[in-house]
C-alpha positions as CSV (number, residue, x, y, z in Angstrom):
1,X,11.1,-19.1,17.2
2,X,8.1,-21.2,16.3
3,X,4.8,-20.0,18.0
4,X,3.5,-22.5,19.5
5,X,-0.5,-23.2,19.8
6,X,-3.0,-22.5,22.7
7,X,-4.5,-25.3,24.3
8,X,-7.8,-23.3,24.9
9,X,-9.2,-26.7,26.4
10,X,-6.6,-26.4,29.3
11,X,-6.9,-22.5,30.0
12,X,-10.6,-23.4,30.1
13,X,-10.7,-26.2,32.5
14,X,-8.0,-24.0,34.6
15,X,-10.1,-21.0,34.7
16,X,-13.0,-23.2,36.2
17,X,-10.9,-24.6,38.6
18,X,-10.9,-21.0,39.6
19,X,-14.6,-21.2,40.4
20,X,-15.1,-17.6,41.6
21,X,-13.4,-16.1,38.6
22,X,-15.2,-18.7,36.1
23,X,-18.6,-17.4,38.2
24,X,-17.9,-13.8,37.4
25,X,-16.5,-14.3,33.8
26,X,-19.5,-16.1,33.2
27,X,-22.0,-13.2,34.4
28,X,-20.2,-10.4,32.2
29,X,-20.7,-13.3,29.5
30,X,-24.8,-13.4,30.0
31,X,-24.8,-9.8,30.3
32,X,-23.4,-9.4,26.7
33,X,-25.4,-12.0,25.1
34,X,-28.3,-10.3,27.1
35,X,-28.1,-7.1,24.9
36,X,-26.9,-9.4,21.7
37,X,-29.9,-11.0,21.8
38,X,-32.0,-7.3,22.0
39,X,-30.5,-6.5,19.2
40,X,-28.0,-3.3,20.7
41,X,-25.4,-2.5,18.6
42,X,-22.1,-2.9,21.0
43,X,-19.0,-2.9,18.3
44,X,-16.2,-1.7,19.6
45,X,-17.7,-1.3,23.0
46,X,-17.9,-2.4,26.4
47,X,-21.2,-3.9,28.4
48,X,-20.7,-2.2,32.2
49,X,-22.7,-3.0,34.8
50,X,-24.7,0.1,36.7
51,X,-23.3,-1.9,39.7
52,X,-20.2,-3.0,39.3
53,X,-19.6,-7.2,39.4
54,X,-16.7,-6.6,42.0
55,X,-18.9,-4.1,44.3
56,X,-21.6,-6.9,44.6
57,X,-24.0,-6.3,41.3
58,X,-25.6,-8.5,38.9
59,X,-27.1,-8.2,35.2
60,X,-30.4,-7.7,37.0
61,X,-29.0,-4.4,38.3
62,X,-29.0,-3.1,34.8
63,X,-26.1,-2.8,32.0
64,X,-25.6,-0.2,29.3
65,X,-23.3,0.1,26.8
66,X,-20.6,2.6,26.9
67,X,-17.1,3.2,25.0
68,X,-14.0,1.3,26.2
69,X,-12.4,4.0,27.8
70,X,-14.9,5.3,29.6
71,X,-15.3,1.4,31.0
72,X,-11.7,1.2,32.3
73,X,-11.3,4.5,33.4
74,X,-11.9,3.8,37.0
75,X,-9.3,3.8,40.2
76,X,-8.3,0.3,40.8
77,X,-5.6,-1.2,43.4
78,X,-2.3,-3.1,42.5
79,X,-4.4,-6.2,42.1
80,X,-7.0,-4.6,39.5
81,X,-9.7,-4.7,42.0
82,X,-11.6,-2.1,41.4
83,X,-11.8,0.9,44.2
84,X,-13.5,3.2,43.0
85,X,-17.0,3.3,41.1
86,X,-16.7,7.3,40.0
87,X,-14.2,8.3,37.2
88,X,-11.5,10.6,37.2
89,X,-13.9,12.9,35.2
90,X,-16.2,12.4,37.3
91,X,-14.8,13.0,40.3
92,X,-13.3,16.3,38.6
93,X,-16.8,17.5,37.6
94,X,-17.9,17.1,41.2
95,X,-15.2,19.2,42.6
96,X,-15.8,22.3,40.4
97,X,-19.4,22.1,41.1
């Protein structure tokens, strides 16, 4: 089966159709150039947001770099919305204590 090639043009003009997604890709997208052009070292890890994007925050809540993992570790619904800002570690450290 030949593998046929993206047209990135049309998954781009697509995706802005979708204007609230394109709005929020583009904000994760500022945030990372933010700390590229500071000069932090993020290979091989995410930029999260101290607020998360889908809980109402911005890049001018503040962003820090942190491993992959730990960036995806939070509860979400069947849609990938997240529900949950604290982690499964998290919420396990704050039932022993």
């Amino acid at each position: 089966m030949a593998v046929k090639k993206r047209n990135y043009k049309k998954e781009y003009q697509q995706q802005k159709a979708r204007k609230k997604e394109h709005a929020r890709r583009m904000e994760r997208q500022r945030g990372r150039r933010k700390l590229d052009k500071k000069g932090v070292a993020r290979k091989g890890k995410d930029v999260s947001h101290v607020k998360a994007l889908s809980k109402g925050g911005k890049n001018s809540d503040g962003l820090k770099v942190v491993s992959k993992s730990k960036n995806r570790s939070f509860k979400r619904n069947s849609q990938g919305k997240l529900i949950s800002e604290t982690s499964k570690r998290e919420r396990k450290k704050s039932k022993k204590a």
